[in-house]
C-alpha positions in Angstrom: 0.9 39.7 -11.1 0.8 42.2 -14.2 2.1 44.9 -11.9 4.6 42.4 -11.1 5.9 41.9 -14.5 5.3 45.5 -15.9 7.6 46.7 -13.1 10.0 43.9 -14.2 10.2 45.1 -17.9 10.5 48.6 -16.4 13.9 47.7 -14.5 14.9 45.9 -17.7 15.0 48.7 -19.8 16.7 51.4 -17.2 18.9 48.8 -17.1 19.8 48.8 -20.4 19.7 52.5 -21.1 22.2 52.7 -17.8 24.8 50.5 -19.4 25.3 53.1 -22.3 25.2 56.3 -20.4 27.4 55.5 -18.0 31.5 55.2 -18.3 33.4 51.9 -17.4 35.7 53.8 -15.3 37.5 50.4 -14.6 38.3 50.0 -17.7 39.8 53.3 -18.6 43.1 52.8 -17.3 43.8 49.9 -19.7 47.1 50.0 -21.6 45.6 50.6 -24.9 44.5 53.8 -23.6 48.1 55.6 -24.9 47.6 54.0 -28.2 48.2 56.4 -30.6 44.9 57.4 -33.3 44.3 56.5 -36.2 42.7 59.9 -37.5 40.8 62.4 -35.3 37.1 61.8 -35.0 35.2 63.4 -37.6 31.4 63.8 -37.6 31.1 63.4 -41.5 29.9 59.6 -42.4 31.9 59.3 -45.4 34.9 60.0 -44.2 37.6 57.1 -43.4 40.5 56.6 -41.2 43.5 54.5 -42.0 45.4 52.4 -39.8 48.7 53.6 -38.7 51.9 51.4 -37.5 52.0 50.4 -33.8 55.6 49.4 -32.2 56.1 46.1 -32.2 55.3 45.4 -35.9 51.5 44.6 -36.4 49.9 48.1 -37.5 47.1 49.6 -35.5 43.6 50.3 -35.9 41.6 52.8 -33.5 37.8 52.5 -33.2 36.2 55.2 -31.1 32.4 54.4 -29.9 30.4 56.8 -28.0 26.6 56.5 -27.6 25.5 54.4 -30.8 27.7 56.0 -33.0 31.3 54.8 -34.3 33.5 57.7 -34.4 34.2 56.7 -38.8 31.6 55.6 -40.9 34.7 53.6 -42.7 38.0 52.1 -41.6 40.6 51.4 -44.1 42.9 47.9 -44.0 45.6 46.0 -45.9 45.2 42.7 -46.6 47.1 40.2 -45.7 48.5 42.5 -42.4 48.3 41.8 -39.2 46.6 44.9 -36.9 46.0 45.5 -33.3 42.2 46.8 -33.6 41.6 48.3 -30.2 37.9 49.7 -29.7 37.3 52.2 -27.2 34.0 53.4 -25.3 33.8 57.0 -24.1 30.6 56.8 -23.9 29.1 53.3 -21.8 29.6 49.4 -23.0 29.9 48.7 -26.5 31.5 46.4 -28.7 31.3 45.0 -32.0 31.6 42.1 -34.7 32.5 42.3 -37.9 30.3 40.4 -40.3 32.1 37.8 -42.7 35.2 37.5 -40.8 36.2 36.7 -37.4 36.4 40.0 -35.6 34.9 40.5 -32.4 36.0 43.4 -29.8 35.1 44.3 -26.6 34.8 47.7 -24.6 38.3 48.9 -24.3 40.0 45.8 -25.4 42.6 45.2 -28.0 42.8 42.5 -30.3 45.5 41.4 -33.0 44.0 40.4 -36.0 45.0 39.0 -39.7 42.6 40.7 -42.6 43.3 38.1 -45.0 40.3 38.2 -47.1 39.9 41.9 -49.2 36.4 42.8 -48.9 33.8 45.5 -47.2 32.7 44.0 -44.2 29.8 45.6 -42.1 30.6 45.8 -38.3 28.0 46.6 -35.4 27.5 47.3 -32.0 27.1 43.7 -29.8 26.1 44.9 -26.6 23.0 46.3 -26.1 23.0 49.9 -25.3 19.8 51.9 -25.7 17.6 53.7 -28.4 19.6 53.7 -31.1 21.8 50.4 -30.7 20.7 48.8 -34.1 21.9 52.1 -35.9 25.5 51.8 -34.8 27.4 50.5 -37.8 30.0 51.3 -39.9 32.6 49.5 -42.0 35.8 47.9 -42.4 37.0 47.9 -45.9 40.0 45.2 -46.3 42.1 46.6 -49.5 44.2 44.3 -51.5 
């Protein structure tokens, strides 16, 4: 019986670890996929990108995840505008929520969103995806 549920916990974990290292090829093909960036990716944590106007009226806001990592330590906002935050996973499932405000995105999905409230407001990884998965944070800083 221990065998039974050591092999069990075993399975659970691969399966977890596969989820991140592996691409959602389905997904990939969405039509936020020609969205334009924000800023190029940038491996220094303190630097920020700023959200650039999308067609249509509501400005736009690129989030990049790859394997527990966001690709800006800091993402800058207006308040009171309306953005189309789009998250996308190179690297397996992630997604995130933003703490203090009503912000949650999926692996390649778009949402539109109002920041009315100006404020710092921590966002992390809500899908399970390996090792480092409670390190993957960064933060969205609503200006006024």
């Amino acid at each position: 019986m221990k065998k039974l549920i050591v092999a069990l916990m075993a399975l659970t974990v691969i399966f977890t670890i596969a989820a991140c290292s592996k691409k959602d090829e389905a997904t990939n093909a969405s039509p936020s996929a020609s969205a334009k960036p924000t800023s190029s990716p940038s491996s220094s944590p303190s630097s920020t990108a700023a959200a650039t106007p999308a067609s249509g009226g509501a400005k736009e806001l690129k989030i990049t995840a790859t394997n527990w990592k966001f690709d800006q330590a800091e993402y800058k906002v207006k308040a009171g505008e309306t953005y189309k935050v789009t998250l996308n996973s190179t690297d397996g499932a992630h997604g995130f929520k933003a703490n203090g405000i009503d912000l949650t995105v999926g692996t390649n999905k778009t949402v539109e969103f109002k920041f009315d409230k100006p404020g710092t407001y921590d966002i992390q990884c809500n899908i399970p995806c390996g090792t480092d998965h409670a390190k993957m944070k960064a933060k969205i800083v609503v200006e006024a």
